[in-house]
N, C-alpha and C positions, 0 to 999 in steps of 0.2 A: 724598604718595603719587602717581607717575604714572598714568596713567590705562593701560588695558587695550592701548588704538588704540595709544599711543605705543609701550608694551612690545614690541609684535607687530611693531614699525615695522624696529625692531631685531634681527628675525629671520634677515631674507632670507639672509647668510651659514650660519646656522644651517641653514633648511631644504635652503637649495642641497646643505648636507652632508650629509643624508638622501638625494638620491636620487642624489649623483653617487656615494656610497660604495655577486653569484642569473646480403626481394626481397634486390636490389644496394644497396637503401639501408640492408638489415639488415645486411648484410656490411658494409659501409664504416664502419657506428656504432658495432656492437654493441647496438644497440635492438633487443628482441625484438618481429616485428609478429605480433599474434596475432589470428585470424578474429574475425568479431563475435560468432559462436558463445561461444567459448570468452572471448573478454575479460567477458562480462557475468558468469562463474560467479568471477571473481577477486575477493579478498579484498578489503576498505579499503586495507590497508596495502600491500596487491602496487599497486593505481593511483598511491598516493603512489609508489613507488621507479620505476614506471615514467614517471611524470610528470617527476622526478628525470634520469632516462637520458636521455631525448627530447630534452627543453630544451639538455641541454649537449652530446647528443653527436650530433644527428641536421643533417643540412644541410634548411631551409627558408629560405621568404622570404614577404613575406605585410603585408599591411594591416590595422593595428591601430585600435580606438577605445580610450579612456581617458576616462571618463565619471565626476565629480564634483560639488559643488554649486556648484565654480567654471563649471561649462560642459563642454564636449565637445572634445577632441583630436585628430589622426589622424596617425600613426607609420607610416612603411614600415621592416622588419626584414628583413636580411640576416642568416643564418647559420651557418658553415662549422664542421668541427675540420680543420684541415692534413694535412699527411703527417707533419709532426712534432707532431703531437697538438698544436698550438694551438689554446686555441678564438679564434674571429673572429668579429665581431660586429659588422653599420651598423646603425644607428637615423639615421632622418630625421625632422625634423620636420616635415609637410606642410602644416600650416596656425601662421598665427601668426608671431615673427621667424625668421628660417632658422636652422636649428642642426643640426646635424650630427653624433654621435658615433659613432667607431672604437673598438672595444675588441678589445685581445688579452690573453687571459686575464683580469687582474682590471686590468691599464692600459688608461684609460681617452683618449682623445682625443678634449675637445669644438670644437670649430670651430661661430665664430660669426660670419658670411663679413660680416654688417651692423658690424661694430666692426672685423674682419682679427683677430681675435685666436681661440689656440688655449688651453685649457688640460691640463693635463695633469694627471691624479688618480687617485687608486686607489680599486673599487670593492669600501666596505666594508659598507654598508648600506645598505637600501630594498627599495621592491617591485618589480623590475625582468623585466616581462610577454615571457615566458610562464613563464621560470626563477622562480617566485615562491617558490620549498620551497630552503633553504638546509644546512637541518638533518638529522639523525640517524633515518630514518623510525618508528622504536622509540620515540628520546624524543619524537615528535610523540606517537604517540600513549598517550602516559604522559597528555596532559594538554588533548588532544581528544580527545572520541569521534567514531569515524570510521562515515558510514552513508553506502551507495551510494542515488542516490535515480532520475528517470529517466532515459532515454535522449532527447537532441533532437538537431536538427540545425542545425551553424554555418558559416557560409562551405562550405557544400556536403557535411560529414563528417558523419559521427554519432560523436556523445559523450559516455559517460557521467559524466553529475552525480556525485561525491564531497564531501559534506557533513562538513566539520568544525568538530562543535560545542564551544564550551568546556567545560572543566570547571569554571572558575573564573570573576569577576568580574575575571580580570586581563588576557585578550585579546577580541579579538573572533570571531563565528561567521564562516567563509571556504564559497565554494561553489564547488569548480574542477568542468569538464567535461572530461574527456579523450577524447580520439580513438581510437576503439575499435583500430585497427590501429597504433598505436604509441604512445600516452599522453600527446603534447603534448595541454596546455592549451588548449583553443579559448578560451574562456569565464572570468572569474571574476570571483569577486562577496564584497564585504565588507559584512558586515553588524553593525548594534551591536545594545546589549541589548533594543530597541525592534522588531528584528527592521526597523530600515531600512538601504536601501542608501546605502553612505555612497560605494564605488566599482564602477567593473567596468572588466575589460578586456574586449573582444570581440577574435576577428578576422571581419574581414568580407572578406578575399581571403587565401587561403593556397595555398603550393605545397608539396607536403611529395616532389617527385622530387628525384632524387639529382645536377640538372643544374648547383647554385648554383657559379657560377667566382671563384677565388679572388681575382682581377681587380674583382670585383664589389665586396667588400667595403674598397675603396680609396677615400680622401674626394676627394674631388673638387674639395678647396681645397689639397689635399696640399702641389703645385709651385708654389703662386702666390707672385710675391714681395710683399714689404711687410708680412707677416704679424707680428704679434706674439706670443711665445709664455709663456705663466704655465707654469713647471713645479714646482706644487706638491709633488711628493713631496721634491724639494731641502726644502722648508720643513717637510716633514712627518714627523717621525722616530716608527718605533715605540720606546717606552722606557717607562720606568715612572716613573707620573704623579705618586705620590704620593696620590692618590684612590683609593676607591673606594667600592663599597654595600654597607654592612653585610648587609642583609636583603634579599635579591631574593625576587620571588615565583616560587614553584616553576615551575620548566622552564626558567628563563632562563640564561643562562651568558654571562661573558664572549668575546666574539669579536674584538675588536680594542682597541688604546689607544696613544693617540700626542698627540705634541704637533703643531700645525701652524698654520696661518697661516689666516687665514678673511675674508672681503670686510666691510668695516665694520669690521673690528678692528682697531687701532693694535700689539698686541703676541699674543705666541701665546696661542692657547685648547688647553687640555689635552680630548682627548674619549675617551672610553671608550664600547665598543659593546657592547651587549648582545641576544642574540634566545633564540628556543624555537624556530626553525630555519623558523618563516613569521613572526613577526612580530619587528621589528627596535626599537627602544629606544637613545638616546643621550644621554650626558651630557656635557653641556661644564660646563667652571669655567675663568674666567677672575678675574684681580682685578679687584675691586670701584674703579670710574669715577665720582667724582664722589656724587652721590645714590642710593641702595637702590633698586632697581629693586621694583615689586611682587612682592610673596611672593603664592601661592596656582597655581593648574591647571584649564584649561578648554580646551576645543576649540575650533581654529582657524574662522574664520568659511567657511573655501574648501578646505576639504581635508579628507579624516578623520583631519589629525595632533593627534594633544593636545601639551599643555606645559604645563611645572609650575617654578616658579622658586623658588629661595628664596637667601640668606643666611648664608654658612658661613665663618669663620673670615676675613675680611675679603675675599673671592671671591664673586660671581655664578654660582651651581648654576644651569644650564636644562636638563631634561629633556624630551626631544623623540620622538615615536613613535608610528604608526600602533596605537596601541592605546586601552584607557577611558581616562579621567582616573585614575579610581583606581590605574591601574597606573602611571604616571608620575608623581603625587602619592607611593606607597608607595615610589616608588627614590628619589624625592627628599629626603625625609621620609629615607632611611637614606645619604645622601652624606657622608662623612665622609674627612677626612686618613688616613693610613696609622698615624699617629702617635700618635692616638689612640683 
């Protein structure tokens, strides 16, 4: 039986597929901004849908942290929609190896200017700050209870706390703050059934005028030559996998499934996505390499991802997601062929 270290060793493809797969300025979005008066008497679920609007449809730019039990991050974000309704989107990385990503709409372009190489991916799942709500604002809260709790102040705004707590043993309790004049996310916070922080995103520099130029969100390794370029979606077909999970716990629903190509892996891994519309869930199965890799589900030593392995009809099941064990243990525990 391999040891835990080694199994986790074997991830890094895996996880990298978690987070590479979420005035005049009201007129330009369509975000409604509404006084601090009037935002504090709104609903739970009116901050969710405006939280929702903000993130995809407002232009800002602004410095982020990303705060884990690995250590701390810092991200600068650009964010436009076109004149032809594209959304645009830079992520820098500030500290750490330089990396760089473009995204329009859900393609992705990572640039990693230390190797010259680009990859190209589509963005199916993770927690990707400050669009963190994916889902259906109804079926959230089928299965959060949603409580507005205070008002503080972040990177210079005030914003109101929105507490969504579980209903079940199958996700975790989330804590976003919105901006009282248009609903972006300053703020947010994961917490497990301990009631600890496992992440947060902060901004600690935000611009929310209507000034962000389209120019701006252009990589800036774009024209260099010698670059190398991975274009995963050539390797990546949406199709049907032959998988799937018997028994999801309630709220969860398929979101994506495809076959595609993954770092460390000699032939395709089949992955199927699943979320509750904040919290994301993935299944790969690949065939079975040699010796049985450990069966069982625990949380990673650096991140608040769990994973749950097991053994299925001569393939390697790995369930992978920002949620408890138990909830990646129960999907995996229900992986099964189509067949039978």
């Amino acid at each position: 039986m391999k040891s835990w270290l080694i199994s986790k060793s074997l991830f890094g493809g895996l996880i990298a597929s978690l987070s590479i797969f979420a005035g005049l300025a009201d007129a330009q979005t369509g975000v409604k901004s509404a006084p601090a008066s009037s935002s504090v008497s709104l609903e739970g679920s009116e901050w969710l849908d405006r939280m929702v609007k903000s993130a995809r449809e407002m232009p800002y730019t602004g410095v982020f942290i990303q705060q884990t039990a690995d250590g701390m991050s810092t991200s600068r974000i650009t964010h436009l929609v076109d004149r032809q309704g594209v959304e645009l989107e830079k992520l820098e990385m500030l500290d750490g190896p330089r990396t760089e990503i473009i995204r329009r709409n859900e393609e992705m372009f990572c640039y990693h200017p230390d190797a010259k190489t680009v990859r190209v991916d589509r963005r199916v799942s993770g927690r990707f700050f400050p669009s963190l709500i994916s889902g259906n604002v109804q079926a959230i809260t089928e299965n959060y209870r949603v409580k507005l709790g205070n008002i503080e102040r972040v990177a210079g705004l005030d914003c109101q706390w929105v507490i969504l707590e579980p209903k079940d043993a199958m996700r975790y309790m989330q804590k976003l703050c919105s901006e009282l004049g248009t609903g972006l996310v300053l703020r947010a916070r994961l917490f497990n059934d301990r009631n600890q922080m496992l992440e947060q995103f902060m901004f600690t520099q935000l611009d929310l005028s209507p000034s962000v130029a389209k120019q701006s969100l252009k990589s800036r390794f774009e024209q260099l030559p010698g670059w190398q370029t991975t274009d995963l979606p050539k390797a990546a077909k949406t199709t049907d996998t032959g998988w799937r999970v018997a028994n999801l716990p309630a709220g969860f629903k398929k979101v994506a499934e495809m076959v595609r190509t993954l770092a460390g892996r000699s032939g395709p891994v089949s992955q199927l996505v699943y979320s509750d519309g904040l919290s994301h869930v993935s299944v790969f199965v690949e065939p079975m390499q040699g010796d049985a890799q450990t069966s069982g589900a625990r949380m990673t030593d650096d991140s608040p991802i769990a994973f749950a392995m097991r053994s299925v009809a001569a393939h390697q099941v790995t369930v992978m997601g920002e949620v408890p064990v138990a909830a990646v243990q129960a999907i995996a525990d229900s992986v099964m062929q189509k067949n039978r």
